[in-house]
N, C-alpha and C positions, 0 to 999 in steps of 0.2 A: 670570783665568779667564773663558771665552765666557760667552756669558748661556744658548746653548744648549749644552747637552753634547750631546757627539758621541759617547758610547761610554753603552751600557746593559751594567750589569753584572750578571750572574746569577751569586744569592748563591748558592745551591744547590751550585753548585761551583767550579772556577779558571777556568772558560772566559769569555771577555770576549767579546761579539758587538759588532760595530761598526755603528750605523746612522747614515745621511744625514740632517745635521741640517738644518732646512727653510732650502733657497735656496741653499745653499752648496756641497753637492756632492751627485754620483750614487752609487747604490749598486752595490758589487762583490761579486764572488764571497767567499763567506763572511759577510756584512753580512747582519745582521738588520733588517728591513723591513718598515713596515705598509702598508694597504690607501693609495694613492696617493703613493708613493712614488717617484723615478725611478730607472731604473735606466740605468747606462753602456751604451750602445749596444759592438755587440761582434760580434766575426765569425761566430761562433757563435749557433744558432736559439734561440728564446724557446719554452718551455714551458710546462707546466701556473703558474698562478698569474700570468700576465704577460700584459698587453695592451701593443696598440700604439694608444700614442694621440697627437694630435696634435703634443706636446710632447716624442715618445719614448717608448717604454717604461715602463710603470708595474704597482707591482703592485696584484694585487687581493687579497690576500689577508696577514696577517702571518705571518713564519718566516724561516727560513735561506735565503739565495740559493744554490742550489749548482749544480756542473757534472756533466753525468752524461750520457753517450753522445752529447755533440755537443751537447747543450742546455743552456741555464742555466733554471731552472726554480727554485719556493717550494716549501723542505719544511716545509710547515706543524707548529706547537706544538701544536696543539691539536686534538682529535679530531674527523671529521667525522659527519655525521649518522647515525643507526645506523637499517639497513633488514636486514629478516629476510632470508636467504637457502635459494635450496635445500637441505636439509638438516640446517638449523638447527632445535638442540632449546628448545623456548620453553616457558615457564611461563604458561598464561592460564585467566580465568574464565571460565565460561560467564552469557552476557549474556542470549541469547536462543534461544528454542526454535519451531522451526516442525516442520512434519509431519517432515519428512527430512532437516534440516539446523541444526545446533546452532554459535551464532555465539559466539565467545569473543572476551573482548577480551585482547591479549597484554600480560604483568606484566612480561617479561623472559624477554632470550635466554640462554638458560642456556651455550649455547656458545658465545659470545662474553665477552672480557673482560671489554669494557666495554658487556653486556648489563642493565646495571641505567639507563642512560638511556631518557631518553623515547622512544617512535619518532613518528615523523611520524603525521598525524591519518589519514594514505593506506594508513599500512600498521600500524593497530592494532587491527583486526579479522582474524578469519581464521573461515574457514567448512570445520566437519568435519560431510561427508556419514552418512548412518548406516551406509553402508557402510564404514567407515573408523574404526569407531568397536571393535571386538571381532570376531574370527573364530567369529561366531555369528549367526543370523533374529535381527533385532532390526526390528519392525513399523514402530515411530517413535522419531526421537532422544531421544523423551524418556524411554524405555524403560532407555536405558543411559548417559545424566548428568540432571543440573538443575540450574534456573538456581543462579550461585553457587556452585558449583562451582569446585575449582579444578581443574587439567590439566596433565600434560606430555606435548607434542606434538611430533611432527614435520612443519617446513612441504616440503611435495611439491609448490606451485606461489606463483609471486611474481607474475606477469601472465596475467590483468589484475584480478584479484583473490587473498589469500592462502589458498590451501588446506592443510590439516592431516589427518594420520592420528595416530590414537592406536594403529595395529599396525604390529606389526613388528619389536614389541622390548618384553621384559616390562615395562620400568619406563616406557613410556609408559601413560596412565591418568589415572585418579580420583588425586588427591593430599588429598582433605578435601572433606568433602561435608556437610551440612547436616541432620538431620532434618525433614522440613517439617512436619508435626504442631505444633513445640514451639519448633525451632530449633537443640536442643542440637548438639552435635557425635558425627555417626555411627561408629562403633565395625566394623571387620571381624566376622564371625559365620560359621562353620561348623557352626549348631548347625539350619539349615533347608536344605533340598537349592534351588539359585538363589535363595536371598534373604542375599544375600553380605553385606549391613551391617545393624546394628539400633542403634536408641536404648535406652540407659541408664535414660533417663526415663521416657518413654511405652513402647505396645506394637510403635511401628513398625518395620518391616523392611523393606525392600526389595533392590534391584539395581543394581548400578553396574561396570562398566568398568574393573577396579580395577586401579592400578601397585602393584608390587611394594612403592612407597615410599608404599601409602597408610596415613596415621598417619603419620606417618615424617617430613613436613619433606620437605625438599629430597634430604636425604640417604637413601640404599637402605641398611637394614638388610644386613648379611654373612647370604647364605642364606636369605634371605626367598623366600618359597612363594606368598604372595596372590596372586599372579596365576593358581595353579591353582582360584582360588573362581569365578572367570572362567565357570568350566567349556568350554571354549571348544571348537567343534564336535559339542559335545552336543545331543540333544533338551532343551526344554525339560519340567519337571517340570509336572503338572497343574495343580498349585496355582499355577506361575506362569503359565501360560500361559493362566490365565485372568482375569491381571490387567494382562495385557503392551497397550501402547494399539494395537491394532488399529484402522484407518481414520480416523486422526490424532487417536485418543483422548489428551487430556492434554500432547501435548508442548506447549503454550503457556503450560500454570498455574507459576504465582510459586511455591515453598519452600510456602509456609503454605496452598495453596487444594487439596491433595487432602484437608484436614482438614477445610474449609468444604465444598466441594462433591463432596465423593467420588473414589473411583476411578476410575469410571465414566463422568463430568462429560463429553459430549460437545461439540466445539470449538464453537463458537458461528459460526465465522470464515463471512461470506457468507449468512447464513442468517436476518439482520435484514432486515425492507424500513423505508424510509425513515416510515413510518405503522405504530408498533405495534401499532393496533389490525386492522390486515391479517392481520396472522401473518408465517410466514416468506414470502419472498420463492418460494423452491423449490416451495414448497407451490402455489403460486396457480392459479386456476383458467383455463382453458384452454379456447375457446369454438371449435368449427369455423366456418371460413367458406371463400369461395371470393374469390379473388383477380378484384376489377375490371377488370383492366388483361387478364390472360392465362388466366383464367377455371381456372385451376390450383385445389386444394383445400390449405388453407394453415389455420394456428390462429391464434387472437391472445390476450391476457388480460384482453381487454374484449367488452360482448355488441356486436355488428353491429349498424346500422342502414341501414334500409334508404335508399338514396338519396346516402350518404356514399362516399367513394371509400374503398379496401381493396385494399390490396395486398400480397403477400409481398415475401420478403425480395428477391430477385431483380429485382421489376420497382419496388419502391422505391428499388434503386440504380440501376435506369434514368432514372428520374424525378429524381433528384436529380441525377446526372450531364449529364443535357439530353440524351439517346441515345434516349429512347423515341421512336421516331415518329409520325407527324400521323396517321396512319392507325390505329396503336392508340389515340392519343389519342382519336380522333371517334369511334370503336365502346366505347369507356369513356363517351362522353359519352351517347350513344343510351341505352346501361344503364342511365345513374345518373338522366336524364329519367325512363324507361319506370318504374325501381324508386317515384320518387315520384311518377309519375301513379298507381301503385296506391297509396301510403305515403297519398296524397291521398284518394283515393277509401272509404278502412279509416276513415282517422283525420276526416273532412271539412273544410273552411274555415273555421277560425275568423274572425271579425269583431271590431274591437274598436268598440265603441257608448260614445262619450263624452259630455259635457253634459247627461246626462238629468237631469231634473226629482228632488228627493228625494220627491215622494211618486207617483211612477210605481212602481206594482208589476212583481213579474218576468212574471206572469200576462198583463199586458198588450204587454208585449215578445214574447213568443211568439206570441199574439192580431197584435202588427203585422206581424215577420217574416213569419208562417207563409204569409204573402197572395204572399211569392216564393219559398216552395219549402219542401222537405221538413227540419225541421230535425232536428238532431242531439243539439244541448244547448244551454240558454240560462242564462246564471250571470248573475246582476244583486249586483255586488260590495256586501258589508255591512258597516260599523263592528261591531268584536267587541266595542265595549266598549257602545256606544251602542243597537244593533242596528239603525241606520237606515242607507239606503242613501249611497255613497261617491257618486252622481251619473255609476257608467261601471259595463258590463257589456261580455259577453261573449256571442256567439252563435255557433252550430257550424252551418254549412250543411253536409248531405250530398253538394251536386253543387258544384261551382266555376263554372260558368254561373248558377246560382240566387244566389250571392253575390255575381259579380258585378254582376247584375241590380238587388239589395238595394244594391249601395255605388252605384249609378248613380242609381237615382232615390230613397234614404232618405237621400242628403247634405243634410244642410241642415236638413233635416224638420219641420215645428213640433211638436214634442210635448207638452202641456200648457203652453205659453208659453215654452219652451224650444228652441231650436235643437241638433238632435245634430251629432255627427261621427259617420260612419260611415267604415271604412277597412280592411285585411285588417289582421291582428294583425300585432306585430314577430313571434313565431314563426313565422309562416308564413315571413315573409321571409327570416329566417335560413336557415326550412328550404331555399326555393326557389334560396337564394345557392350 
């Protein structure tokens, strides 16, 4: 007996497929064959399952080698990857809910055999518009399912994403739905005009989209009616149509949050700013100004200063682009000079006065200053805890001549056996940058 056998026998029935045992021969027509395998070269074209590779023909795949229209080709054992197709009716939950568009994840294609495999990670989403959801005004998707839900649909697009309707046909719909108050499991009701299901438990009711086989399983009841609870092209009744989510009220909450936060519970979505203590973001306040660059009237959500450059949205894509030119440059520059020779003139020159002596009062620093000019305000910095002086002040000339006057001949200065520094303050500088 060989050490390798050369025939695989499937017990299953009488049939004996024959494969090429390693190194010793090629495979032929009707020879069952795995993934690198050789096959007999042959006058006839290679097909699906067979590469040409350097050593001949090999396959890629395991099955039957067979002949069919001029080609020898692998008819594979084993089933390949299951993707939903146009027109296929699929079983899925609802996962997620946005204003208009309710995302399911697919359980299974029901019109497929072998629809209870997994699908690829690519195709186990599919997204039903709210238009496509009931032949009725429905505001927001979440008017007519919720999350959790389960669904049978039909896919009406595969590229480049999976789209689904649940009309078209009575038993597509609501297949079990959830109470979200409690949890239990929702019940069909004809005892309220558009509030098609209620709980057992609690007092809730609501609306759902419902297949003929909801309750039901998989299977459609003989003569089943629920799809007339639909009401479908009717107006809606008052009562509901004052709890339908209007301006994307609701369609985002989980099963159990119209219990926590109402019917009512407006989306939240975009309406956080990054600082809760702001408020919303929408809200914020909104300050007129006129554009530096093209003297345009423009808003911003911070207050102007004067002397700082400000621009709309137009000539700030100028500016960052490199497009603006030299010439509105240099008339932007003129403004934002002119703007802080008055920002100057309002606010005056601060000084900063370092080294002074601790028992120099503030009284006497106004007394030196005031000998170059008119001042504005003199702070002589204090320990909060101590109450004695830090050794640096602060002095505010009203003219910018008069301080400079002051930092020219009070550098240096003996002040009670002290030597100061005088110099313009860092805020100015920043300002004047």
């Amino acid at each position: 007996m060989e050490a390798y056998a050369t025939y695989l026998i499937k017990y299953s029935g009488p049939l004996i497929w024959q494969t090429a045992s390693a190194g010793t021969m090629n495979a032929s027509v009707d020879d069952y064959v795995t993934p690198g395998d050789l096959i007999n070269n042959s006058d006839l074209e290679f097909g699906h399952g067979i590469k040409i590779a350097d050593k001949g023909p090999i396959a890629l795949i395991a099955g039957k080698l067979i002949s069919k229209g001029g080609k020898i080709s692998i008819s594979s054992s084993s089933e390949g990857p299951l993707f939903p197709e146009l027109g296929d009716i699929a079983i899925g939950q609802v996962s997620r809910l946005s204003e208009k568009v309710a995302e399911i994840m697919l359980l299974h294609i029901e019109s497929k055999d072998n629809g209870h495999k997994s699908l690829p990670a690519e195709r186990l989403s599919a997204d039903i518009y709210v238009s496509e959801m009931v032949d009725r005004f429905i505001p927001s998707a979440g008017d007519a399912v919720r999350i959790r839900d389960i669904v049978r649909v039909k896919i009406t697009q595969t590229e480049p994403n999976l789209k689904a309707t649940m009309k078209g046909s009575t038993s597509l719909g609501v297949l079990h739905a959830q109470c979200p108050p409690c949890g239990n499991e929702l019940k069909s009701s004809d005892k309220k005009i558009d509030f098609n299901v209620s709980c057992n438990r609690c007092n809730y009711s609501g609306f759902r989209a419902l297949s003929t086989g909801f309750g039901h399983g998989y299977k459609i009841p003989k003569n089943s009616q629920l799809h007339k609870l639909n009401r479908e092209g009717e107006r809606w009744s008052k009562d509901a149509e004052s709890v339908l989510g209007h301006d994307g009220v609701r369609p985002y909450l989980s099963p159990l949050a119209d219990f926590r936060r109402g019917l009512n519970h407006r989306n939240p979505i975009n309406t956080h700013s990054r600082n809760p203590n702001k408020g919303p973001k929408n809200n914020r306040k909104m300050y007129p100004a006129k554009c530096t660059l093209c003297g345009d009237s423009t808003e911003v959500p911070f207050e102007p200063t004067l002397g700082k450059p400000l621009r709309c949205r137009d000539c700030l894509t100028k500016i960052q682009s490199g497009t603006a030119s030299k010439t509105e440059l240099s008339k932007e520059r003129e403004k934002l000079n002119s703007a802080r020779d008055k920002l100057q003139k309002t606010r005056g020159i601060k000084l900063f006065v370092g080294g002074i002596s601790y028992d120099v009062s503030e009284e006497e620093l106004v007394k030196l200053f005031s000998n170059y000019g008119k001042l504005k305000d003199v702070h002589l910095v204090m320990d909060r805890e101590t109450n004695k002086s830090k050794g640096f002040a602060f002095v505010t000339f009203s003219r910018k001549k008069d301080a400079n006057k002051a930092v020219r001949e009070l550098q240096g200065y003996d002040l009670k056996g002290r030597k100061i520094t005088v110099k313009e303050s860092d805020s100015n500088a920043r300002r004047n940058r």
